[in-house]
N, C-alpha and C positions, 0 to 999 in steps of 0.2 A: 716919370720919376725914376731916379737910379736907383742900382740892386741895394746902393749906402744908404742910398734913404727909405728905401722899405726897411732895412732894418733898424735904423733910429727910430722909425715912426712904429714899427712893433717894439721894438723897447720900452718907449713910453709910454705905449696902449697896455705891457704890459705892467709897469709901475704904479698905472694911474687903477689899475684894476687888482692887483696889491693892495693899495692905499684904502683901498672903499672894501674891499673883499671879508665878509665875517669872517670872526675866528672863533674857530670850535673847539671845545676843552671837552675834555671824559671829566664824568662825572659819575654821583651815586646818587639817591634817592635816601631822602631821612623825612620823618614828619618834623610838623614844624614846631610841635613840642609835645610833652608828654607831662600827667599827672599822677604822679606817686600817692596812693590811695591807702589811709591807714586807721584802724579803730581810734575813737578815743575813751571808752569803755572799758576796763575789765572786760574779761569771759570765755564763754565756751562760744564758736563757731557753731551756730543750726544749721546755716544751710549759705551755699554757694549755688550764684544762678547763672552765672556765666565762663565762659573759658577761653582760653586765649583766640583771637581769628575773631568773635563775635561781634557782630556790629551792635551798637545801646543808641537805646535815642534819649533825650535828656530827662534827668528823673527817673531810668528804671531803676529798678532793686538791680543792683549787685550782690552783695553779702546780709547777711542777719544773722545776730549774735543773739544765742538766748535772752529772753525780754522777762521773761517772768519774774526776775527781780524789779525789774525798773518798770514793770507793770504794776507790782506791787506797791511801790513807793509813789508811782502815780495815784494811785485809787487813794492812798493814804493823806495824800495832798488836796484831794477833789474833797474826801472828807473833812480834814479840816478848814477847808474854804466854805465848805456848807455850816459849820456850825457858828465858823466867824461870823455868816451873815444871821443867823439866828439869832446868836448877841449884838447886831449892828440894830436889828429891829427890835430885840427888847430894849436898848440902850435908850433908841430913838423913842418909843411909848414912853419911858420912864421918865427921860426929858419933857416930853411934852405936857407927863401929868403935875410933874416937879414944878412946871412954869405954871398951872393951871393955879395948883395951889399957892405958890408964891404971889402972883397975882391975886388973891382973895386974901392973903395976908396968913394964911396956915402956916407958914414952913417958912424960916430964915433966907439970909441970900443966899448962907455958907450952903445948907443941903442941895439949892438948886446949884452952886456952883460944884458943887460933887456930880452931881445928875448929869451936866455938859462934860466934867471931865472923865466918867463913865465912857457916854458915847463918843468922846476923842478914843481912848484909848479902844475900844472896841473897833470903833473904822482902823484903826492903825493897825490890830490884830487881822482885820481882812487883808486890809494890804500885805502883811506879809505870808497870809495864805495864801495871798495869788501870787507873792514870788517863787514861793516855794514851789506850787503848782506848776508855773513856769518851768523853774527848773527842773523839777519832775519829767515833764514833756523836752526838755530838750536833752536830758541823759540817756532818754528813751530814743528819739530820733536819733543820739549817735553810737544808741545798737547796730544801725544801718548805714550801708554804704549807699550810694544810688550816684549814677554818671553827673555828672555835672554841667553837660555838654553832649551832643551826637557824636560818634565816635567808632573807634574801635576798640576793643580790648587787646593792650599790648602782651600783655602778661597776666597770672594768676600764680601767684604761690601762697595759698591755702586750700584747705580742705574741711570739709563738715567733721566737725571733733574737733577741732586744734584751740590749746587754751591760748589765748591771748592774753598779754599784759599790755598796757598801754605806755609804760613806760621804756620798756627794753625792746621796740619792734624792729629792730637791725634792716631788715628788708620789710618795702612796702607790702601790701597783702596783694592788693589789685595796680596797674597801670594801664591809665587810659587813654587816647590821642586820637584828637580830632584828624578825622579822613577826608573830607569834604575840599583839602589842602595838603599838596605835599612841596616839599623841597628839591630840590634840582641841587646839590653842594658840589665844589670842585676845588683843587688846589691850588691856588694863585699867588704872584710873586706882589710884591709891593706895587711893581713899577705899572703890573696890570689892574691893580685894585684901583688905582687914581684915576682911571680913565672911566670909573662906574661912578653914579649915585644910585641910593634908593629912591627905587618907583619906576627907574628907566626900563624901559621896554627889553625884552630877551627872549629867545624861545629856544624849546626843550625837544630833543629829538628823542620821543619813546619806540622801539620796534619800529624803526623806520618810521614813523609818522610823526610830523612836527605840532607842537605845542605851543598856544602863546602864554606867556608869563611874564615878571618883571622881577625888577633887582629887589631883595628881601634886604637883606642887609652885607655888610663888609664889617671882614675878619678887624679887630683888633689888638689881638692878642697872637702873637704868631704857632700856628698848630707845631712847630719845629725849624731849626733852623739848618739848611743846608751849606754845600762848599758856593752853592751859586748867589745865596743869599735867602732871606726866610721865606717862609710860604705861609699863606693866610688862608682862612675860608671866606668863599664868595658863593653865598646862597640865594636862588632865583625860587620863586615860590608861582605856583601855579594850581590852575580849580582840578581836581579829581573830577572824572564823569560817572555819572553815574551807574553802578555794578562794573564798575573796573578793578580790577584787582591789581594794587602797585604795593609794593614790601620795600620799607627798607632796605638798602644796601645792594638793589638793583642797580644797573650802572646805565648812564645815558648820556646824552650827548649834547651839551651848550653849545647854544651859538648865540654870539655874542656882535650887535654891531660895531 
């Protein structure tokens, strides 16, 4: 073969290795969402059990708001649910006797039909102690924050003391975001986002060592527009391992095939 055609044929050996060759984009590290955690209570903050950095598993306490009023409104509610069934059972003997004697001919229809509308009206008085009840228990529950999900604690901005109003809370109290998954994100132009769907395969280079993951989703909304044309986010999402510590805003490395 001539010196011309070793080079044609490495020309092409290297175009065709071009063609097929990954291409690697810098990127950051973002989780792949966060939840803004906020009273729905009045009150005074008791106590705070976690701080930012703290891994939650699902269910634990986070925050608690003094209870002792919506304890109290509770116990108020269990009481009047006990006495509604007090009148459900005298309602129902009085009925019973009401019909005994109407049957032996003592007492008109009209008193028995008093007697049945007694115990209506009695069952319908429990019914509404046990909404009340209800809602009792659920004003109480939302003294309390607790995770939603395993996680980590993004943030904390309160403290044991602080009055809260439920209506004016400007900034969450707690923010919390699942770790078990984080985000691979990177800046991309349109012409490179077409070439992805979600689910394709992609891998992530942390500290030197490669990761597999897959396409999360594509930008639609453009993050800014440049002189070259706009730029979109393209985020690859991938499993955390276990006692790995990844932050936000760490930068890494796509490779995309």
């Amino acid at each position: 073969m001539t010196k011309q055609a070793w080079i044609i044929a490495l020309g092409v050996l290297m175009f065709a290795t071009e063609a097929f060759a990954a291409e690697e984009l810098k990127g950051w590290l973002e989780w792949v969402h966060e939840v803004e955690m906020r009273v729905l209570e009045n009150g005074v903050v008791d106590e705070v059990l976690v701080s930012a950095g703290q891994h939650v598993a699902k269910g634990d306490l986070l925050l608690r708001m003094d209870q002792r009023e919506a304890q109290a409104r509770l116990l108020e509610a269990k009481a009047r649910v006990a006495r509604a069934r007090v009148e459900v059972e005298k309602a129902g003997r009085d009925l019973t006797r009401s019909q005994e004697l109407f049957d032996r001919g003592l007492i008109a229809i009209e008193e028995l039909k008093d007697a049945e509308l007694e115990q209506l009206a009695a069952t319908a008085e429990e019914e509404a102690a046990k909404a009340a009840e209800a809602t009792a228990l659920v004003a109480l529950e939302h003294t309390e924050l607790r995770a939603p999900f395993d996680g980590i604690v993004v943030s904390r901005k309160v403290w044991n003391g602080a009055v809260i109003y439920k209506t004016i809370q400007q900034e969450p109290l707690i923010v919390i975001a699942p770790d078990d998954q984080m985000l691979a994100r990177a800046l991309v132009t349109a012409g490179t986002l077409r070439r992805f769907k979600p689910g394709q395969p992609a891998r992530i280079k942390i500290d030197g060592a490669m990761r597999d993951g897959r396409v999360y989703s594509l930008g639609v909304q453009a993050v800014r527009v440049e002189l070259e044309g706009a730029v979109y986010y393209l985020d690859i999402i991938f499993d955390r391992r276990p006692n790995e510590l990844l932050r936000p805003s760490e930068t890494v490395q796509i490779v995309l095939p």
